[in-house]
ZAMIPA-657467 format. One record per residue (C-alpha): residue in one letter; residue number from 1; x, y, z. Coordinates in pm, 1 decimal. Example, Ala and Ser with C-alpha at 12.3 -4.5 7.8 and 13.67 -1.06 7.14 Angstrom:
REM ZAMIPA-657467
<rest->a; nr->1; xx->1230.0; yy->-450.0; zz->780.0> .
<rest->s; nr->2; xx->1367.0; yy->-106.0; zz->714.0> .
***
This chain:
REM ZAMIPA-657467
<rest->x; nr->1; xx->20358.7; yy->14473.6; zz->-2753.5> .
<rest->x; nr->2; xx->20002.3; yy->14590.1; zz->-2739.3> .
<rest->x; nr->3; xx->19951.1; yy->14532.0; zz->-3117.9> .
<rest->x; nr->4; xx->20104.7; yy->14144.1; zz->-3054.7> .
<rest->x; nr->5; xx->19836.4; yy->14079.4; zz->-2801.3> .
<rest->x; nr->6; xx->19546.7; yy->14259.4; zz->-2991.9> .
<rest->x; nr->7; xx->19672.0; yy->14045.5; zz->-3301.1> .
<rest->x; nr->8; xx->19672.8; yy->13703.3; zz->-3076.1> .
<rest->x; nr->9; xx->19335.8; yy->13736.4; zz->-2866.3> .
<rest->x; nr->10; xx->19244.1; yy->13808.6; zz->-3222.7> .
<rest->x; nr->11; xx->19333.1; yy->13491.5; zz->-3336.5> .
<rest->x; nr->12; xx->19202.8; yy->13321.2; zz->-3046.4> .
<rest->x; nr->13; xx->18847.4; yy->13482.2; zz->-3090.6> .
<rest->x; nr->14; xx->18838.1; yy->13392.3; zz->-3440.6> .
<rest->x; nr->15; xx->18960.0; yy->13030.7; zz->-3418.9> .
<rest->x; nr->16; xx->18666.1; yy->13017.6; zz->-3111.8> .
<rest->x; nr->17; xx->18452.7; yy->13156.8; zz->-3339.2> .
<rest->x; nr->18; xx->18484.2; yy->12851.3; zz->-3648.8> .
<rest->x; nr->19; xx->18460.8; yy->12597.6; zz->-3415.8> .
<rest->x; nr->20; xx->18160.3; yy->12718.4; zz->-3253.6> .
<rest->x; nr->21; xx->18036.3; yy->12709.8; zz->-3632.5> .
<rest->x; nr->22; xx->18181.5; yy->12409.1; zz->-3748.8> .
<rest->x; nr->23; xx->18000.4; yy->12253.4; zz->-3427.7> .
<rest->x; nr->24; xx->17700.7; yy->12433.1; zz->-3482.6> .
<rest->x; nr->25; xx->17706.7; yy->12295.0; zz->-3869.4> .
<rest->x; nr->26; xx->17737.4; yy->11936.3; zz->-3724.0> .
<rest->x; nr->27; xx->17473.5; yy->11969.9; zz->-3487.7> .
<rest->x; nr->28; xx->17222.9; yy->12086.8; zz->-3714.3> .
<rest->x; nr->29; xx->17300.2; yy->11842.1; zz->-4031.8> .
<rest->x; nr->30; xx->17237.3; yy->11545.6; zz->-3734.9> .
<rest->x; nr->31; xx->16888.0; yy->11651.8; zz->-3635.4> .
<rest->x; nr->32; xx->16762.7; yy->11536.3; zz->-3928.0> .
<rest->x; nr->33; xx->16694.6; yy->11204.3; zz->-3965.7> .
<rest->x; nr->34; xx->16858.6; yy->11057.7; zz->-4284.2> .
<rest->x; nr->35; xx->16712.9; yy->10690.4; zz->-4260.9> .
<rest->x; nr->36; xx->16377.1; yy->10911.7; zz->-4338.6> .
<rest->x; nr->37; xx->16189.6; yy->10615.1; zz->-4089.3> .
<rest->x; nr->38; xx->15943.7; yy->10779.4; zz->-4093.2> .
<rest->x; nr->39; xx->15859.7; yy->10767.6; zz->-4453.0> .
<rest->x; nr->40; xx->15989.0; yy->10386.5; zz->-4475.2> .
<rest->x; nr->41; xx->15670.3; yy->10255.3; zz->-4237.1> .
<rest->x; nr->42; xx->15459.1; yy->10450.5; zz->-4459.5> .
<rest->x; nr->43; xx->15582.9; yy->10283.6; zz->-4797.3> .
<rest->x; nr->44; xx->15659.1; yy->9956.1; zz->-4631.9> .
<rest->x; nr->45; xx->15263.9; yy->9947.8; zz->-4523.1> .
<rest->x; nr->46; xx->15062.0; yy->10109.1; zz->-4781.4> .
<rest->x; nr->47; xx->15284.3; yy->9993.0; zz->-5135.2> .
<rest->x; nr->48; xx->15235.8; yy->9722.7; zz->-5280.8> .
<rest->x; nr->49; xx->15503.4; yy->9562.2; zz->-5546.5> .
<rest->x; nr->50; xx->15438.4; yy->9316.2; zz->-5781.6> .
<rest->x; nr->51; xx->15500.5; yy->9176.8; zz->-6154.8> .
<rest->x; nr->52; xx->15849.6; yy->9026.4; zz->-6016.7> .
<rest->x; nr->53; xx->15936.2; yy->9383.8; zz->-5833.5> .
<rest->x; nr->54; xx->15854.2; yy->9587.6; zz->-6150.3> .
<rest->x; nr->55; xx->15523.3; yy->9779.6; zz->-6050.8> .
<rest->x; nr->56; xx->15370.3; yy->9878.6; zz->-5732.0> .
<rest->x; nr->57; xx->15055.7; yy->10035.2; zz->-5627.2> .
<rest->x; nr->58; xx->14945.3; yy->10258.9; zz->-5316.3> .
<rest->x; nr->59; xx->14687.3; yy->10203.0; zz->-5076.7> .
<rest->x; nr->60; xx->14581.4; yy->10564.4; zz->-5056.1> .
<rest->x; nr->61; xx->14263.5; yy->10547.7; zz->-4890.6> .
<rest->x; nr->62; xx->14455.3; yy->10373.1; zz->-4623.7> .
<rest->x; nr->63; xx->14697.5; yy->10657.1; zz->-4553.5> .
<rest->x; nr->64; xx->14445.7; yy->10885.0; zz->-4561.8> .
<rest->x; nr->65; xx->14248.7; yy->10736.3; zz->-4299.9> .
<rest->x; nr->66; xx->14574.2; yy->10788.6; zz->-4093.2> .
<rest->x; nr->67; xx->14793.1; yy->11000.2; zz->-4170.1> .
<rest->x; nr->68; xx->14970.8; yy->11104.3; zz->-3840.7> .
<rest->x; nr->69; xx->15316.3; yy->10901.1; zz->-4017.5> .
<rest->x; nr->70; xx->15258.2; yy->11081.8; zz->-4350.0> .
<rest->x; nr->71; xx->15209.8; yy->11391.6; zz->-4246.2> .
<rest->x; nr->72; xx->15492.2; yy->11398.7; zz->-3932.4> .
<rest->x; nr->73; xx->15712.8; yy->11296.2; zz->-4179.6> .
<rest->x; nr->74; xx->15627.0; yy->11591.1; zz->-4431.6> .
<rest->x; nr->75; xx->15675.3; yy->11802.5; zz->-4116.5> .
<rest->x; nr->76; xx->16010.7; yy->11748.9; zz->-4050.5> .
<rest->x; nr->77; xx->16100.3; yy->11750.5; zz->-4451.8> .
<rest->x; nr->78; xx->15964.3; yy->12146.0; zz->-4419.1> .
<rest->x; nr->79; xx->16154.8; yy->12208.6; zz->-4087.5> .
<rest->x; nr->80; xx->16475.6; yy->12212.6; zz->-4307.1> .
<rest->x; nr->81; xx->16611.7; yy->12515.0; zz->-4349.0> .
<rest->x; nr->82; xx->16855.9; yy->12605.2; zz->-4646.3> .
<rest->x; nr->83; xx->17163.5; yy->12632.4; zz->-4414.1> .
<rest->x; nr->84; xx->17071.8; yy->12305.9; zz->-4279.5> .
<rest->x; nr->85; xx->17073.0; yy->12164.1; zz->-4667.7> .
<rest->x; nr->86; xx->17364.1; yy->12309.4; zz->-4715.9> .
<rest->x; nr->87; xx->17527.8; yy->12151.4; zz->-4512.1> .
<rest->x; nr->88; xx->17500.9; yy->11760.2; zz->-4592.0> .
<rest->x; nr->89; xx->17660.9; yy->11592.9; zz->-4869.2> .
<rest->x; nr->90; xx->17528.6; yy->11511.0; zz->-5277.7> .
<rest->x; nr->91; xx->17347.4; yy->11215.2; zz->-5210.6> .
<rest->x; nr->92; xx->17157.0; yy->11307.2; zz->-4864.4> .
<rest->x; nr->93; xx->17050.9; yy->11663.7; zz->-5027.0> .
<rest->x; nr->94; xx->16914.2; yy->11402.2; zz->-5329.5> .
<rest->x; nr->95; xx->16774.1; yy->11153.3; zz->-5156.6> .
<rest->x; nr->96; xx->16573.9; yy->11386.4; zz->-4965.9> .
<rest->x; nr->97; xx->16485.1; yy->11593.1; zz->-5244.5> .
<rest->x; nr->98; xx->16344.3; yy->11246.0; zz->-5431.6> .
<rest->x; nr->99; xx->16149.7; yy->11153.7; zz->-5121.8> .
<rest->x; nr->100; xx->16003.9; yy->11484.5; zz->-5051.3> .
<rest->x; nr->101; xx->15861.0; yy->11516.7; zz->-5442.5> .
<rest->x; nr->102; xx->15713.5; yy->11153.5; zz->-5409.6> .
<rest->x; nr->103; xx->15577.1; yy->11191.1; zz->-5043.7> .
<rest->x; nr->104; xx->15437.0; yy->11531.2; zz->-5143.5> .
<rest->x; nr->105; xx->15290.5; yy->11378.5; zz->-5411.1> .
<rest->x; nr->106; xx->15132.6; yy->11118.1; zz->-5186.5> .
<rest->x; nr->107; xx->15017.1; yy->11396.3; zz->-4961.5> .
<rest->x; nr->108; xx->14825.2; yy->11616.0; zz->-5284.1> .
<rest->x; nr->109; xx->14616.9; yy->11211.4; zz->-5337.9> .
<rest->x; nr->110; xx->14504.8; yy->11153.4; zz->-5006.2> .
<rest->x; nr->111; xx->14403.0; yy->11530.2; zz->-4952.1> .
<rest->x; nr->112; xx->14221.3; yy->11497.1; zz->-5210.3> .
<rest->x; nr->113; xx->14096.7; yy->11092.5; zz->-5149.3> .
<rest->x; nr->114; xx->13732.0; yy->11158.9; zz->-5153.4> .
<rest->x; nr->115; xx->13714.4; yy->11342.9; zz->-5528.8> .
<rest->x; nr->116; xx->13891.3; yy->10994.6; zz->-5639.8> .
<rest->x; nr->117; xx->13586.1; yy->10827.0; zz->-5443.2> .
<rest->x; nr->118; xx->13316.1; yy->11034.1; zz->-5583.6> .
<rest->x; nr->119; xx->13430.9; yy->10986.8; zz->-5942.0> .
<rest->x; nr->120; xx->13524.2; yy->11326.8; zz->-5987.7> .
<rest->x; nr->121; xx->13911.2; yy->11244.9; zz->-6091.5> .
<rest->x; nr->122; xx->14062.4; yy->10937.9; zz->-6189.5> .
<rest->x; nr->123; xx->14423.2; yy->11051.2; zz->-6223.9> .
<rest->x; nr->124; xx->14670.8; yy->11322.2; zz->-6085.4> .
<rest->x; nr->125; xx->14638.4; yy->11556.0; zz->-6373.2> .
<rest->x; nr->126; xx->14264.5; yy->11612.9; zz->-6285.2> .
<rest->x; nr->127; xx->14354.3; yy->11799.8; zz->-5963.2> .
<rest->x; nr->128; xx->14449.0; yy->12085.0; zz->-6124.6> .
<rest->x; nr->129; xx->14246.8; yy->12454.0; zz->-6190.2> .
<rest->x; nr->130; xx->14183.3; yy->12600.7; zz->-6490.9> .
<rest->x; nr->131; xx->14518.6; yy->12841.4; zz->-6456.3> .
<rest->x; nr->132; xx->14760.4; yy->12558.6; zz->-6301.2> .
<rest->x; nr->133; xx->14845.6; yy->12211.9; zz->-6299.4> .
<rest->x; nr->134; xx->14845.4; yy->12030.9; zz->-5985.2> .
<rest->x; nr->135; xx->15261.4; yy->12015.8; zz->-6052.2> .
<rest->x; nr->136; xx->15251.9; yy->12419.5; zz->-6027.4> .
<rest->x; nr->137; xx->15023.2; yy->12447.1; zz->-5717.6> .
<rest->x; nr->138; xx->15260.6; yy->12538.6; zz->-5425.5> .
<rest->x; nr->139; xx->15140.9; yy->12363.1; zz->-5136.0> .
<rest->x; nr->140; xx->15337.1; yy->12309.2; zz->-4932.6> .
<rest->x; nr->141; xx->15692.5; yy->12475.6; zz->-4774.5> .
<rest->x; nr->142; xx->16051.3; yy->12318.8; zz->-4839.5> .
<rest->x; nr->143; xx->16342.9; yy->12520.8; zz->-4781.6> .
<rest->x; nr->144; xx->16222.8; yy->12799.6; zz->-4631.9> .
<rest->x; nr->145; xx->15963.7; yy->12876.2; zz->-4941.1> .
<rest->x; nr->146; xx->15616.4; yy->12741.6; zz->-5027.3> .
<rest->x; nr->147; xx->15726.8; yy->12518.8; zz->-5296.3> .
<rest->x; nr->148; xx->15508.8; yy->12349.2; zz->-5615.6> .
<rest->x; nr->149; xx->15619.2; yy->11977.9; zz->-5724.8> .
<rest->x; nr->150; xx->15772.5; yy->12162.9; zz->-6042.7> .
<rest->x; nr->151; xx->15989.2; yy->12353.3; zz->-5888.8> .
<rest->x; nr->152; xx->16080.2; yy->12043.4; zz->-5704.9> .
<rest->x; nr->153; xx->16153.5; yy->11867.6; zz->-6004.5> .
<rest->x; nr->154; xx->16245.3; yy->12135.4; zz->-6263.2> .
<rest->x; nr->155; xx->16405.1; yy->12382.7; zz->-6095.1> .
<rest->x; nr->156; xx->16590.5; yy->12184.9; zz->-5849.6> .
<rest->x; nr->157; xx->16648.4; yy->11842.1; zz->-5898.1> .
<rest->x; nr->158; xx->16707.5; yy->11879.7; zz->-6251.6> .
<rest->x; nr->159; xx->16887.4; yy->12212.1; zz->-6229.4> .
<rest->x; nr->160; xx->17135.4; yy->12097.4; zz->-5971.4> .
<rest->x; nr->161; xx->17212.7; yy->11700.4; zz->-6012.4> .
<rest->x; nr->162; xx->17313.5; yy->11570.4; zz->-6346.5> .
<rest->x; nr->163; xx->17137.5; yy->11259.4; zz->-6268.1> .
<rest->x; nr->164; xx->16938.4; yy->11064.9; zz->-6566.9> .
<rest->x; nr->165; xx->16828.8; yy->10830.4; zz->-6309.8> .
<rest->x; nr->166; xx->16609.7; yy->11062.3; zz->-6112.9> .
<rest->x; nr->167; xx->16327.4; yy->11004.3; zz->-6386.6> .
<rest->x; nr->168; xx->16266.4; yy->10635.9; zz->-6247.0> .
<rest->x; nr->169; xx->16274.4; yy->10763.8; zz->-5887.4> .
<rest->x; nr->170; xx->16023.4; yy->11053.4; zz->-5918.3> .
<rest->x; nr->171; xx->15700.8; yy->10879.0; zz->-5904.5> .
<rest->x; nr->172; xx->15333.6; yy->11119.9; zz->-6004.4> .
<rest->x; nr->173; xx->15117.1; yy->10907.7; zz->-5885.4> .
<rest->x; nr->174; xx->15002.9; yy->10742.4; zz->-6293.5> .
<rest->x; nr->175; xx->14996.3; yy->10360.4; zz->-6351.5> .
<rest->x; nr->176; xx->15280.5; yy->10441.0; zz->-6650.5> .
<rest->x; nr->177; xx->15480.1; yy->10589.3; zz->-6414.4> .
<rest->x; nr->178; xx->15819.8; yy->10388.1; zz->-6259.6> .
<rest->x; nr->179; xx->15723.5; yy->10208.5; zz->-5948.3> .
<rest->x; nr->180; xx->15688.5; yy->10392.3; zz->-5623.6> .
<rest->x; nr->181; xx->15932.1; yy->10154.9; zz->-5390.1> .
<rest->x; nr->182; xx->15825.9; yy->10043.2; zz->-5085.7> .
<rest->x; nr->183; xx->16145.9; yy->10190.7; zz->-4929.6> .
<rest->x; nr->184; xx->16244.3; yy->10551.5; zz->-4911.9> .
<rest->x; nr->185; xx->16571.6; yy->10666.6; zz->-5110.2> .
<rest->x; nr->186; xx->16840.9; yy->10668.0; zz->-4836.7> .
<rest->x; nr->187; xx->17209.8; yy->10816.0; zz->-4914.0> .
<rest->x; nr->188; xx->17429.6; yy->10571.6; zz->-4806.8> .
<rest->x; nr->189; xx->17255.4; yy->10321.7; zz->-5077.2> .
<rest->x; nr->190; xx->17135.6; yy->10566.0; zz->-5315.6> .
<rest->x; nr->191; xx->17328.8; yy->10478.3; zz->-5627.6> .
<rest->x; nr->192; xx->17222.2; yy->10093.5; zz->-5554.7> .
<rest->x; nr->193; xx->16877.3; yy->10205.6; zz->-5540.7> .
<rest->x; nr->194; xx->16845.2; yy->10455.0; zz->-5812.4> .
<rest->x; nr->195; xx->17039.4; yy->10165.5; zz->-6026.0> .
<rest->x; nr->196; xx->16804.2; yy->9907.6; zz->-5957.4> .
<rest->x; nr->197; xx->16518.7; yy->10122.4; zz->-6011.8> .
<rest->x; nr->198; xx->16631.9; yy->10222.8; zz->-6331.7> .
<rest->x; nr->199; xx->16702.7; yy->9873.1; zz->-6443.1> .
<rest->x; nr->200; xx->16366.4; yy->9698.2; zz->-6324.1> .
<rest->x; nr->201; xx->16165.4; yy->10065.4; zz->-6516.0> .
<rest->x; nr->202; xx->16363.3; yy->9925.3; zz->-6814.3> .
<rest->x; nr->203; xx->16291.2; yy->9549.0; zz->-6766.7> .
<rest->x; nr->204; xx->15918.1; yy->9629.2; zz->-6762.6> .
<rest->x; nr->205; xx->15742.9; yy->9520.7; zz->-7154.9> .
<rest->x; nr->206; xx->15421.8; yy->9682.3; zz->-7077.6> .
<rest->x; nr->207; xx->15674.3; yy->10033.2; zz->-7070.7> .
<rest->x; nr->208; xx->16008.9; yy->9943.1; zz->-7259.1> .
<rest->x; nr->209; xx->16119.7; yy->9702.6; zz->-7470.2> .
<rest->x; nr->210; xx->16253.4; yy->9578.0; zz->-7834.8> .
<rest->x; nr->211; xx->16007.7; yy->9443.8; zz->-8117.2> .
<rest->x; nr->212; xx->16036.3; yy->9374.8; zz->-8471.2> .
<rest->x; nr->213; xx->15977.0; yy->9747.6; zz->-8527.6> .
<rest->x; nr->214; xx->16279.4; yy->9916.5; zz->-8311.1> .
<rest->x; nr->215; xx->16280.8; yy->9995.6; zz->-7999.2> .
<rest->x; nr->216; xx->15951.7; yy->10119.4; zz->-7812.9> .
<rest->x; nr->217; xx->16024.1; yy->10315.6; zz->-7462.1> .
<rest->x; nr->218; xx->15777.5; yy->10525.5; zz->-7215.4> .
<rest->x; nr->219; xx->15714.9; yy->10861.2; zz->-7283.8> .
<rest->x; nr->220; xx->15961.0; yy->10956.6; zz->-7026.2> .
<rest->x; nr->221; xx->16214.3; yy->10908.8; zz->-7275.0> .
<rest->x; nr->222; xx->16046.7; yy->11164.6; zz->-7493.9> .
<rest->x; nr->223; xx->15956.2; yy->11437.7; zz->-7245.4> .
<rest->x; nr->224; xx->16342.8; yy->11412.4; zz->-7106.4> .
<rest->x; nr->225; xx->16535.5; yy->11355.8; zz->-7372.5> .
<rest->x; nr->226; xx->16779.9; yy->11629.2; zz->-7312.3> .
<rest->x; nr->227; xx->16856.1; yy->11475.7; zz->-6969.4> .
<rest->x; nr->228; xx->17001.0; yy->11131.7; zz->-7106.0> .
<rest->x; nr->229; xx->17256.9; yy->11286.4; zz->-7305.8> .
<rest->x; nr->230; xx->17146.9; yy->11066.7; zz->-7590.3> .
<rest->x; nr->231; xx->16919.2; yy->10794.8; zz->-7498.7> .
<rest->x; nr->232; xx->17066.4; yy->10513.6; zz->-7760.1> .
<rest->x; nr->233; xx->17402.5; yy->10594.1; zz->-7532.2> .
<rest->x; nr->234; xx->17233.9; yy->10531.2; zz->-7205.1> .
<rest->x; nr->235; xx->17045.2; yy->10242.6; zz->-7311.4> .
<rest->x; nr->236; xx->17316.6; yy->10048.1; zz->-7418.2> .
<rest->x; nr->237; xx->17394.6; yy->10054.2; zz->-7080.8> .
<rest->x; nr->238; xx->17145.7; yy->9854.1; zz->-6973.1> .
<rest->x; nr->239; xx->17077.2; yy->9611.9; zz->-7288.6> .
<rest->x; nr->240; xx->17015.2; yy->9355.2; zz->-7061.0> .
<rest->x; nr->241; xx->16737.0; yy->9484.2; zz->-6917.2> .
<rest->x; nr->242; xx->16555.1; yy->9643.9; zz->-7225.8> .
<rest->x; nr->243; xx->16583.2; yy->9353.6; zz->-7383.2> .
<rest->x; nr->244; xx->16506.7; yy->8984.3; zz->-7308.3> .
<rest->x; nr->245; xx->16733.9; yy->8828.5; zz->-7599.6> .
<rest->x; nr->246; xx->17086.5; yy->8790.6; zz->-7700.1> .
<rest->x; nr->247; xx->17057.1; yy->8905.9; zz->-8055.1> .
<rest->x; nr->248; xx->16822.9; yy->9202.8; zz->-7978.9> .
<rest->x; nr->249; xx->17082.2; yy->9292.5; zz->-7708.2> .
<rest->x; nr->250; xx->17380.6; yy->9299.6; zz->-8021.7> .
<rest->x; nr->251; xx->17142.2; yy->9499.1; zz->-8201.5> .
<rest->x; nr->252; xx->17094.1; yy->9788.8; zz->-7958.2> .
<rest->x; nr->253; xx->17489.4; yy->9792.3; zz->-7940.7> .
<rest->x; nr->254; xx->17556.2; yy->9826.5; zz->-8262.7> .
<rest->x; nr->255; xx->17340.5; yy->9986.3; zz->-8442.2> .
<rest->x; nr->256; xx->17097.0; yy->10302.5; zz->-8337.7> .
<rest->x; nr->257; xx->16765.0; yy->10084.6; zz->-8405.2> .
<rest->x; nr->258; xx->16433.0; yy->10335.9; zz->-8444.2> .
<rest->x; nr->259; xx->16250.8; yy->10469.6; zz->-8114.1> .
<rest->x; nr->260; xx->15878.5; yy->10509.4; zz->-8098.7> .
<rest->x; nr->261; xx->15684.3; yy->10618.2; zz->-7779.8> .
<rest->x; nr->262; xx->15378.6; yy->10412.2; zz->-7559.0> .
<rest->x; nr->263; xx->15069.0; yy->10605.5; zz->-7455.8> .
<rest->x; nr->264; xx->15139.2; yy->10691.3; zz->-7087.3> .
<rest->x; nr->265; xx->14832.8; yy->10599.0; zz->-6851.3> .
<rest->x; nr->266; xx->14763.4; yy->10814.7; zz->-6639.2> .
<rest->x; nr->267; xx->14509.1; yy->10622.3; zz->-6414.0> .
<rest->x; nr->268; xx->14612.1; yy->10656.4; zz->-6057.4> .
<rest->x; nr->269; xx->14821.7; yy->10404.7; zz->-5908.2> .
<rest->x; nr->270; xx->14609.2; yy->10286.6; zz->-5638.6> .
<rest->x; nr->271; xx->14586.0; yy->9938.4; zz->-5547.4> .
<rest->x; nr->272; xx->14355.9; yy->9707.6; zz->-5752.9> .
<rest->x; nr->273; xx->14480.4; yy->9858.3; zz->-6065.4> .
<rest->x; nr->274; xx->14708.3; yy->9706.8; zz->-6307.4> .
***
């Protein structure tokens, strides 16, 4: 009789304790705000989109002279804790992951705004030492860890989501980069976004296109080949935006036409550049 009520107060204090946990899982995945409102005023201000939605640039110098938004917003991005992470589904955990690697990125320009307005770098890459890139400098926490923008991408984006797509969303501040929207990546419209993101990267001639020669594509294509899983493949997916013409559009179907590679500008992406 003993053993009967040991073995049901047992029960009892066990199913007590996964609900308190379930509850406890709940209330933590809802403290974080998944609209990421924040980040939207920022973008919705200070980018500017243009050539028919295709490019954008960033008023940097503006966010830097305030950057209570910017920075709250980076706040509560390192205020997540792993559990927390855990916790929400595939397309919050990669929508914040995309918006923390661009808004970081945003973050490493404006900190360093005035070496763009003494001359001393014109593009991301010159923020970097002698023994690391500015893509391996951790500066700042995520997850419970200081983090670098290539672990970010590298180790976690790429390692974790088998997502081509990502490489239009993640945006390193360069004029050849895909445009930095003017609205931060939200789950419940993420596959919308990253599609049209992916299409308009594609639909841009100064980056991608077909000529008499074959097809010519950003260096993106080059550096992340692996990721596409064959890039003729995923480009026949979107023939009608690589390409402008009917025929052209057969072509890439049918036949695996030759690939050569643009130079990739790195100029920053600051407004009044084109």
């Amino acid at each position: 009789m003993k053993t009967q009520l040991f073995t049901g107060y047992l029960r009892c204090i066990i199913g007590l304790l996964l609900i308190t946990l379930s509850m406890s899982t709940k209330a933590i995945s809802s403290t974080f705000d998944h609209s990421h409102a924040l980040l939207n005023q920022v973008l919705n201000r200070h980018v500017v989109v243009f050539d028919n939605q295709r490019k954008s640039a960033v008023d940097y110098q503006a966010i830097a002279n305030q950057p209570k938004r910017l920075d709250d917003y980076l706040a509560q991005l390192s205020a997540v804790t792993p559990t927390q992470y855990a916790s929400w589904s595939f397309d919050q955990q990669l929508a914040f992951l995309i918006n923390a690697y661009n808004a970081f990125t945003i973050k490493l320009i404006t900190d360093n705004i005035q070496a763009f307005n003494r001359g001393e770098a014109q593009s991301i890459r010159d923020l970097g030492s002698f023994f690391t890139s500015p893509w391996e400098q951790s500066f700042f926490k995520l997850l419970g860890k200081q983090r670098s923008l290539d672990w970010l991408e590298h180790k976690k984006i790429r390692v974790d989501f088998n997502e081509p797509r990502i490489h239009f969303a993640l945006v390193c501040a360069a004029v050849s980069c895909p445009k930095l929207r003017s609205e931060a990546y939200q789950a419940s419209q993420l596959n919308e976004q990253l599609e049209n993101q992916t299409r308009l990267f594609l639909s841009d001639r100064d980056k991608n296109g077909i000529d008499e020669t074959g097809i010519y594509l950003s260096k993106i294509f080059k550096w992340y080949g692996d990721d596409f899983n064959g890039i003729h493949t995923f480009l026949r997916h979107y023939s009608d935006a690589l390409t402008d013409s009917a025929s052209d559009a057969k072509s890439l179907t049918h036949s695996k036409l030759p690939i050569r590679y643009t130079d990739y500008n790195w100029a920053l992406n600051t407004t009044g550049v084109n």
